[in-house]
C-alpha positions in Angstrom: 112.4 137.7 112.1 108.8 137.1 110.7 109.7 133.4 108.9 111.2 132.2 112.1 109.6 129.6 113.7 108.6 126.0 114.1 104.9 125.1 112.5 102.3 126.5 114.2 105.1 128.0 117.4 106.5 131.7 117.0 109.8 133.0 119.2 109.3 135.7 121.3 113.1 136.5 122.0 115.9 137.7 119.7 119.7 138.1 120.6 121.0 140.6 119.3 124.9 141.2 119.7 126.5 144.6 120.1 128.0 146.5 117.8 131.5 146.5 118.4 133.0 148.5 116.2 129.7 151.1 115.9 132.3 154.2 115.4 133.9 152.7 112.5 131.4 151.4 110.9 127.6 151.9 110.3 126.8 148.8 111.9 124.7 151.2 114.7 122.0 151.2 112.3 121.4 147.9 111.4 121.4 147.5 115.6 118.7 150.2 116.0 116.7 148.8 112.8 116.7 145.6 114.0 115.4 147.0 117.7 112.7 149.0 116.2 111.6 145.8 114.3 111.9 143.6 116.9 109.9 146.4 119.4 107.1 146.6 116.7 106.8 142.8 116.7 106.6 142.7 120.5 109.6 140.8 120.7 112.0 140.6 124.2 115.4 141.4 123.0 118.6 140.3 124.9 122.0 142.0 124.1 125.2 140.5 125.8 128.0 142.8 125.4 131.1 141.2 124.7 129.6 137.6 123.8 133.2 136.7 121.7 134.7 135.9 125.1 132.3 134.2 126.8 133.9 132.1 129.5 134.9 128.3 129.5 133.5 126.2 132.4 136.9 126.0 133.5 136.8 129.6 134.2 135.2 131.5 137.2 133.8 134.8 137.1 134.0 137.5 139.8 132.3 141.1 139.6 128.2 141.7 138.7 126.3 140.9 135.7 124.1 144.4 135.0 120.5 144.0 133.9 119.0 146.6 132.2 115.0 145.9 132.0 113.5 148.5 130.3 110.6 146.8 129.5 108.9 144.7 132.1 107.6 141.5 129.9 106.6 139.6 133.0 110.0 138.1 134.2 111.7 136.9 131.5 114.6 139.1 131.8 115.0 138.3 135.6 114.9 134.5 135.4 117.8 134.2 132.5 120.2 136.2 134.8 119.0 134.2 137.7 119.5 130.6 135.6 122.9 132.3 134.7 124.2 132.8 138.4 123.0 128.4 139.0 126.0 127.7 137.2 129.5 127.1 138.4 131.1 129.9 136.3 128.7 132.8 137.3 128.1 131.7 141.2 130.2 134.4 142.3 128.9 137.4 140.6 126.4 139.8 142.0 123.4 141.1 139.9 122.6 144.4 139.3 119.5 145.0 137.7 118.3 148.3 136.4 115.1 149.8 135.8 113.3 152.8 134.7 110.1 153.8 136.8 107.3 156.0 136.8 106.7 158.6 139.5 103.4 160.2 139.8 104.5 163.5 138.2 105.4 160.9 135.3 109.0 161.7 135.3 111.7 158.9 134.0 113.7 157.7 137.1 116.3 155.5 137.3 115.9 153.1 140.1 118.8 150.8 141.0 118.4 147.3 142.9 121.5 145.2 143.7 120.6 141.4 144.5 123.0 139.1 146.1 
């Protein structure tokens, strides 16, 4: 992640894919380590589960697309989803993003929105 790049221009996004097979294997490390990195270089990280069968644009897609936004880097993570949903093969499926707020006692609370 730190020689990646183009001259002078840096990435601010990795994609990361999930690990499958993380009870087999020990392949849930090298996920976490590579968060943690990516988290120290204040980079946005996007994880698509189940990227190996991403649809054709033949197919269309029915259900939601969930959105977990943990950290709030200014919109990124609510345009791509958004961009997504333009397209022919997504237009049908609802988003559901997810979010973890602060009330003032400062206790963690899961906030749901669902987005037509």
């Amino acid at each position: 992640m730190q020689t990646a790049g183009l001259g002078g221009m840096k990435h601010n996004t990795i994609l990361l894919g999930w690990p499958d097979s993380w009870r087999k294997k020990p392949s849930w490390r090298n996920f976490v380590e590579t968060i943690r990195v990516a988290s120290a270089m204040e980079l946005a990280v996007l994880v698509p589960k189940g990227i190996n069968w991403y649809p054709s644009n033949e197919d269309r897609m029915k259900g939601h697309i969930d959105i977990w936004w943990v950290v709030h880097d200014g919109g990124l993570l609510m345009l791509l989803p958004f961009l997504l949903r333009q397209h022919k093969v997504w237009k049908h499926c609802y988003l559901r993003i997810f979010t973890v707020a602060r009330i003032p006692p400062l206790l963690p609370v899961l906030c749901v929105c669902v987005c037509v």
